[in-house]
PABADREN-704787 format. One record per residue: residue number from 1; residue in one letter; x, y, z of N, C-alpha, C in turn. Coordinates in steps of 0.05 Angstrom, whole numbers. Example, Ala and Ser with C-alpha at 12.3 -4.5 7.8 and 13.67 -1.06 7.14 Angstrom:
residues 2
k,r,nc1,nc2,nc3,cac1,cac2,cac3,cc1,cc2,cc3
1,A,264,-114,156,246,-90,156,264,-66,156
2,S,257,-45,142,273,-21,143,258,1,157
//
This chain:
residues 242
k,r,nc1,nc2,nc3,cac1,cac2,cac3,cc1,cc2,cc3
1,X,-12,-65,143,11,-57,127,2,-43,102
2,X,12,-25,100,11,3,73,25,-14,48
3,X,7,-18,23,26,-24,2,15,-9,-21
4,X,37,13,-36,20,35,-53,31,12,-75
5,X,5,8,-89,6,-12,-123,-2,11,-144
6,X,19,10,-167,12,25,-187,21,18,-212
7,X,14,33,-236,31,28,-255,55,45,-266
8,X,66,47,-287,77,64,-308,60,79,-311
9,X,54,106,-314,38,117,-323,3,103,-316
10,X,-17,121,-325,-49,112,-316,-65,103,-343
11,X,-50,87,-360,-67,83,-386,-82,62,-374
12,X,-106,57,-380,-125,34,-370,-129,10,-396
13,X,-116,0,-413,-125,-20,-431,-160,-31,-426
14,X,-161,-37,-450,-194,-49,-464,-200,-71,-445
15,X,-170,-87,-442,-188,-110,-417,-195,-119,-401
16,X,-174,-87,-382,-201,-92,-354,-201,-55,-350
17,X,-221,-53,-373,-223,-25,-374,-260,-26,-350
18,X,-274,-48,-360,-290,-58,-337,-286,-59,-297
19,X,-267,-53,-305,-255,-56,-269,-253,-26,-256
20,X,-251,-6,-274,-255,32,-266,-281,33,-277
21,X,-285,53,-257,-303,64,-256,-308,79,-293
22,X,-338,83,-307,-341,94,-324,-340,120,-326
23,X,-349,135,-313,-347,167,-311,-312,182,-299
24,X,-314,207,-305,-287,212,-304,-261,214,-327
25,X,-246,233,-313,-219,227,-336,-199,201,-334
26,X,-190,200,-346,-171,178,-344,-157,172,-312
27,X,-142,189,-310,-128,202,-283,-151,188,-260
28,X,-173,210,-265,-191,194,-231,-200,170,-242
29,X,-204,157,-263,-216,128,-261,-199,114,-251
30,X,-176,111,-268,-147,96,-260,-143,107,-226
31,X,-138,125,-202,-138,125,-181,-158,119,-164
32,X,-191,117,-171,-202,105,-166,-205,66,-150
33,X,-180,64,-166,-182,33,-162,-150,32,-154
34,X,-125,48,-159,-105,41,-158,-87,64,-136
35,X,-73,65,-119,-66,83,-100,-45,100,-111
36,X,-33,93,-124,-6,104,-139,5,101,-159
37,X,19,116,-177,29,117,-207,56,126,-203
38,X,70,119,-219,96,131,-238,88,151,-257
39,X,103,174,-254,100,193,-281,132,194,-299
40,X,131,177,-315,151,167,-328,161,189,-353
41,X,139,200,-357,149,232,-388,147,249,-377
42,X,162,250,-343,182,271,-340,202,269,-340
43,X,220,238,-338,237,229,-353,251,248,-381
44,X,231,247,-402,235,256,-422,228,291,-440
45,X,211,304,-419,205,319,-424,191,343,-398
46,X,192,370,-392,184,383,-373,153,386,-372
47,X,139,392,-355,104,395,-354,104,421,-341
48,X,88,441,-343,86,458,-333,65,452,-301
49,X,73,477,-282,58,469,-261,28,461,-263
50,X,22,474,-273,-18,475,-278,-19,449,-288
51,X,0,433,-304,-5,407,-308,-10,384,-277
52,X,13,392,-276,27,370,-245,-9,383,-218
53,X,-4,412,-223,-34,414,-209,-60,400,-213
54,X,-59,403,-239,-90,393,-248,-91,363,-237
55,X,-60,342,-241,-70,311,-242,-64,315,-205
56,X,-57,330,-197,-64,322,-168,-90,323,-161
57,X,-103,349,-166,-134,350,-158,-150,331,-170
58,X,-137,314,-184,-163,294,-199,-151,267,-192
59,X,-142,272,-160,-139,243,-140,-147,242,-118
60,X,-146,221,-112,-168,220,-71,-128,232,-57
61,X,-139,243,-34,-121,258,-13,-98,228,-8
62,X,-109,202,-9,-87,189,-1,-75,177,-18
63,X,-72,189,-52,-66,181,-67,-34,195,-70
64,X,-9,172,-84,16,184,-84,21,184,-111
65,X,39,197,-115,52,203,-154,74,197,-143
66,X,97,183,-158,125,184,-157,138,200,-186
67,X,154,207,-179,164,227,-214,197,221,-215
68,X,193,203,-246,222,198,-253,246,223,-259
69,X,260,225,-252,274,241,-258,283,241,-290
70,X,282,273,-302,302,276,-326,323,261,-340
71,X,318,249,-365,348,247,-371,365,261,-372
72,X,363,278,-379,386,293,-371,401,298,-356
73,X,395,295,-322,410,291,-309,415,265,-305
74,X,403,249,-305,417,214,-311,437,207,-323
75,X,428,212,-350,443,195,-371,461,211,-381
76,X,461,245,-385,473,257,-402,488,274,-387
77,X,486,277,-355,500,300,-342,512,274,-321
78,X,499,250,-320,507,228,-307,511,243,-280
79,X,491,256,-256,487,271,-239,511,291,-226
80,X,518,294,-243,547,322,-238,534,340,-245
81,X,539,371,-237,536,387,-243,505,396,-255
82,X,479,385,-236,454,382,-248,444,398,-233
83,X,446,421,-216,424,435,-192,415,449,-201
84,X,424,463,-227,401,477,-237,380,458,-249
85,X,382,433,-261,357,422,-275,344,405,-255
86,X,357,404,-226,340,398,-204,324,410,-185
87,X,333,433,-199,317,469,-192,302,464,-206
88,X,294,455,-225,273,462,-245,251,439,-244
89,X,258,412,-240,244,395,-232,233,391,-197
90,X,247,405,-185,231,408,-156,210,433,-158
91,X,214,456,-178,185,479,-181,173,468,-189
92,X,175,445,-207,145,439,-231,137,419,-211
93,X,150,405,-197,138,379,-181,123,395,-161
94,X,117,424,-153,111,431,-127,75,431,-126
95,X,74,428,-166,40,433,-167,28,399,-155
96,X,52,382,-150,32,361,-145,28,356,-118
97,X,43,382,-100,37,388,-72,42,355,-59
98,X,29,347,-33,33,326,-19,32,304,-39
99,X,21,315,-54,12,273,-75,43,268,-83
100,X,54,281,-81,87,267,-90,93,258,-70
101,X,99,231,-71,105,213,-54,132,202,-61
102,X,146,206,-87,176,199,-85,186,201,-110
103,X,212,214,-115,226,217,-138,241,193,-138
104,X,241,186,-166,259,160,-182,287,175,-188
105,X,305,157,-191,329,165,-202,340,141,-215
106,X,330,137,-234,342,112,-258,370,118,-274
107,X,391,108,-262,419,120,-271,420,101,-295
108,X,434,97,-320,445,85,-340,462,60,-333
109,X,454,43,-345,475,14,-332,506,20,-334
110,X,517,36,-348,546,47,-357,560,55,-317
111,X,536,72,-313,549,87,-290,550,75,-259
112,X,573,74,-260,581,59,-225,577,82,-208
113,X,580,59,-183,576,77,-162,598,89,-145
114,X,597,124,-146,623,138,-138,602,149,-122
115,X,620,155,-87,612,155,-68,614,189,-61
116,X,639,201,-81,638,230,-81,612,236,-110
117,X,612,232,-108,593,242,-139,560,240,-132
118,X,551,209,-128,530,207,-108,526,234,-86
119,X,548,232,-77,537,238,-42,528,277,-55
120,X,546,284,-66,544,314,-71,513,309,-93
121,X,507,291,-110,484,295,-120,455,296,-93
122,X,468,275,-80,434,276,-59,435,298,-39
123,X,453,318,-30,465,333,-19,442,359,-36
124,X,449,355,-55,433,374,-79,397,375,-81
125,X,403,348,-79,363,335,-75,354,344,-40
126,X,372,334,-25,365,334,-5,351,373,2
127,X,368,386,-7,355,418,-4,331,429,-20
128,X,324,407,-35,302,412,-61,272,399,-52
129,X,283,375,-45,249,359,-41,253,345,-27
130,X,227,356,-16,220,340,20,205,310,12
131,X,204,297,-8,201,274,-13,223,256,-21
132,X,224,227,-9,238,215,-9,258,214,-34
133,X,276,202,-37,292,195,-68,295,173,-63
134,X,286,155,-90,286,131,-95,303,121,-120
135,X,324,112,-114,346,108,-139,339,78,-152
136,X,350,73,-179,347,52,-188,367,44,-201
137,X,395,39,-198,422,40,-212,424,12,-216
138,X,438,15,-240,437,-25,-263,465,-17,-258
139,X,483,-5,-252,516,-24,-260,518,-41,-232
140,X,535,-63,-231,542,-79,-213,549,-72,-188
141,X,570,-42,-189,584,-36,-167,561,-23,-151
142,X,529,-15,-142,520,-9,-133,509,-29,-116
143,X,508,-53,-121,494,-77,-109,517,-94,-87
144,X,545,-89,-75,546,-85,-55,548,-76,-23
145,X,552,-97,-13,551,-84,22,545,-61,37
146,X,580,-50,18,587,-28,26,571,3,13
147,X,564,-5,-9,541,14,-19,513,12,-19
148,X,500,-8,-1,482,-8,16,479,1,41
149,X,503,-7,61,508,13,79,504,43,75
150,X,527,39,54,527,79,50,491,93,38
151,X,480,80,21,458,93,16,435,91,39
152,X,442,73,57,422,70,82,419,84,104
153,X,455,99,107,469,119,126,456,141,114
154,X,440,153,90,439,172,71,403,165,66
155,X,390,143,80,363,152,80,351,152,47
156,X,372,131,36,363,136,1,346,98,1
157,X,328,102,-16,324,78,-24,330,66,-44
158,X,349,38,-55,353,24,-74,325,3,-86
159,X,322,18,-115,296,-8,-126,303,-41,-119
160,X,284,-50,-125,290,-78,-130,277,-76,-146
161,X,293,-88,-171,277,-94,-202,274,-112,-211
162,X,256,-127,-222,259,-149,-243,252,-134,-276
163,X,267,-155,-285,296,-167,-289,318,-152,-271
164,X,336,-176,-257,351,-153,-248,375,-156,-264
165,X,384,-134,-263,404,-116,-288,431,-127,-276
166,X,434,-140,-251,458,-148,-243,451,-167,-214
167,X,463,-188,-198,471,-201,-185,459,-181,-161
168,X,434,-184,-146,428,-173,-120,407,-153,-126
169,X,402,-137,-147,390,-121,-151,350,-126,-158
170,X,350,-151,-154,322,-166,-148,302,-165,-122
171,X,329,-146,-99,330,-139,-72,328,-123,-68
172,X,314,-105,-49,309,-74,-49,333,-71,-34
173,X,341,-47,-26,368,-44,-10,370,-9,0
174,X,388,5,9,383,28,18,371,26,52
175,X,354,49,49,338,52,69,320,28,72
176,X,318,23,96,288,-3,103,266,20,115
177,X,266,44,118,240,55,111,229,63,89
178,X,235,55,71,217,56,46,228,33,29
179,X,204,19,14,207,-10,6,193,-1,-33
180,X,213,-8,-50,216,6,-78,212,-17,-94
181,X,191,-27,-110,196,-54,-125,183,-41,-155
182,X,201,-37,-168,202,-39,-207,199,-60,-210
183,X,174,-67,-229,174,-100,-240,161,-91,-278
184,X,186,-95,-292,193,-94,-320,170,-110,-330
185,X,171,-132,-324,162,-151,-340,181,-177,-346
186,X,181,-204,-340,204,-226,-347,188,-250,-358
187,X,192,-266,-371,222,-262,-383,219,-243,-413
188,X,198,-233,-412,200,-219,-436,197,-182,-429
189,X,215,-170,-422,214,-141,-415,192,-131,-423
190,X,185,-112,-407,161,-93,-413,137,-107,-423
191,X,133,-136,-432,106,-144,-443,98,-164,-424
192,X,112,-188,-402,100,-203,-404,85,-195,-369
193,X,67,-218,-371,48,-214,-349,62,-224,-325
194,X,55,-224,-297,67,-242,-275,53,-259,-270
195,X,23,-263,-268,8,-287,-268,6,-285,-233
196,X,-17,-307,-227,-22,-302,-199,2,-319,-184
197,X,9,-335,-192,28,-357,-175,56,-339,-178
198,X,62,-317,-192,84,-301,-184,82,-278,-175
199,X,57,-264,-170,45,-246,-150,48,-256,-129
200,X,40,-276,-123,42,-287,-88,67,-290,-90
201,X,92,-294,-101,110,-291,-84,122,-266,-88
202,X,109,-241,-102,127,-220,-98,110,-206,-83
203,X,87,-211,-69,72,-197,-49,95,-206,-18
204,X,94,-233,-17,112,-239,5,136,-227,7
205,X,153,-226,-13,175,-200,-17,171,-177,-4
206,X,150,-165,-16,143,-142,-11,142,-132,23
207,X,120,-150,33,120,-152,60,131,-155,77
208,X,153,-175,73,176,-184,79,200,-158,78
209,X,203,-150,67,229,-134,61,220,-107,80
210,X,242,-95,83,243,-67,104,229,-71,130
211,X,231,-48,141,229,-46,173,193,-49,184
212,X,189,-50,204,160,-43,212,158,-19,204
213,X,124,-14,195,117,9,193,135,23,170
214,X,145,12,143,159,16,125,140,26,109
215,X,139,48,83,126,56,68,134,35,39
216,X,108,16,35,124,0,14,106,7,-27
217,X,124,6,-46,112,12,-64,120,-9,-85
218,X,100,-22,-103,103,-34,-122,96,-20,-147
219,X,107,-23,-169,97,-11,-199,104,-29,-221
220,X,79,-34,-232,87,-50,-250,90,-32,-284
221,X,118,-39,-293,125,-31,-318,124,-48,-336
222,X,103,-63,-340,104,-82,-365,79,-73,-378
223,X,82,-41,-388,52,-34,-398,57,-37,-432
224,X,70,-50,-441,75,-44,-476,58,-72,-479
225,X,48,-98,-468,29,-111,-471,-6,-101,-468
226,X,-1,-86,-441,-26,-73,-430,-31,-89,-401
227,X,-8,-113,-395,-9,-127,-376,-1,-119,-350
228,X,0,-90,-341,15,-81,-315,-8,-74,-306
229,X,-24,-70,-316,-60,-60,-304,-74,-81,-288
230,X,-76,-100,-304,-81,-129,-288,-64,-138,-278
231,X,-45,-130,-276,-27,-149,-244,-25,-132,-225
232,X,-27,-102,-225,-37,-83,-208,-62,-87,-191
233,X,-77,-87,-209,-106,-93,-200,-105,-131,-182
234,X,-90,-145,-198,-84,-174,-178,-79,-173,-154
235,X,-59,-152,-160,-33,-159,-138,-49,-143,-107
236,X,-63,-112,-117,-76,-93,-102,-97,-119,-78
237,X,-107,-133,-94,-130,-150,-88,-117,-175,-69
238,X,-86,-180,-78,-87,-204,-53,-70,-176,-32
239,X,-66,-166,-34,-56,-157,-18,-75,-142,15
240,X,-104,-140,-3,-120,-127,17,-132,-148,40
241,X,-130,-175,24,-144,-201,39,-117,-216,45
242,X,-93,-210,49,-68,-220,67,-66,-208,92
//
């Protein structure tokens, strides 16, 4: 079983800066040891291609990038009327060639789930990038049945996050060929560690959840301690000897 472990972004902290390799840029030390990353400041800002090119070439061939989507189309266009700024983020994403392995779509906890609004947004993606879309929506109305069905009929994947932001959302959901786990950090957001005795049970999760032969990905976002590196590197490690 395939499990891509990564973090937020590739910063390596001082204390298991021992665990990568010494030589190298940041980029190949950190892929060296870890299969996959989040590029989270595209979120916030555009890169030019020669960027997105350069950090591909400075990864092994079976290495994946996932790329958050813009706020702008999230939070501020709340995905209406966005194909031009999804024109713009499918050219810059093209320098990372095959290593993109899946776009994020982190909607705002404000915004429910409308089934005309959705469907014409992935309608939009769907003509742009031949890599999966991986949504991550915090309001309530996305976490039932009926909008699991519908995103599953539609080949989208729902994160499972901790903390979850609402009632079910601790559960990946969507498609069961691709398996999406955001882990924040609990009980203290973004800082605290998971420790080994809660790695083993979100490895069993992991494994557990979606179809045979499912593409599954963990990322840990609790890098404002420096603690998503070492539970990466934990979690990478029981997972090779399970």
């Amino acid at each position: 079983m395939r499990i891509r472990i990564g973090t937020a972004g590739w910063a390596i902290p001082a204390a298991v800066r021992d665990r990568f390799p010494v030589a190298g840029g940041g980029l190949e030390r950190y892929a060296a040891r870890l299969g996959a990353v989040e590029i989270n400041s595209t979120f916030y800002r555009r890169h030019r291609v020669s960027t997105f090119e350069r950090w591909a070439a400075a990864t092994p061939a079976d290495f994946r990038f996932a790329a958050k989507a813009p706020r702008q189309i999230t939070h501020r266009r709340k995905l209406e009327n966005c194909e031009d700024l999804l024109a713009e983020l499918a050219a810059d994403l093209k320098g990372l060639g095959d290593r993109l392995g899946a776009v994020l779509i982190q909607t705002p906890p404000s915004l429910a789930f409308d089934e005309t609004r959705t469907g014409s947004f992935l309608d939009a993606c769907r003509g742009l990038f031949e890599a999966p879309i991986v949504i991550e929506p915090r309001h309530a109305s996305w976490f039932t049945a009926s909008a699991d069905h519908w995103l599953a009929a539609r080949q989208v994947a729902r994160v499972a996050a901790d903390p979850e932001p609402a009632p079910g959302a601790g559960m990946p959901g969507g498609s069961r060929g691709l398996v999406y786990f955001r882990l924040h950090g609990s009980p203290e957001m973004y800082r605290s560690a998971y420790g080994r005795d809660r790695l083993e049970v979100i490895l069993q999760g992991v494994m557990a959840a979606g179809e045979a032969g499912a593409e599954r990905w963990v990322v840990f976002d609790n890098t404002a301690s420096g603690a998503a590196a070492a539970d990466a590197l934990a979690l990478a490690r029981m997972a090779r000897s399970a």
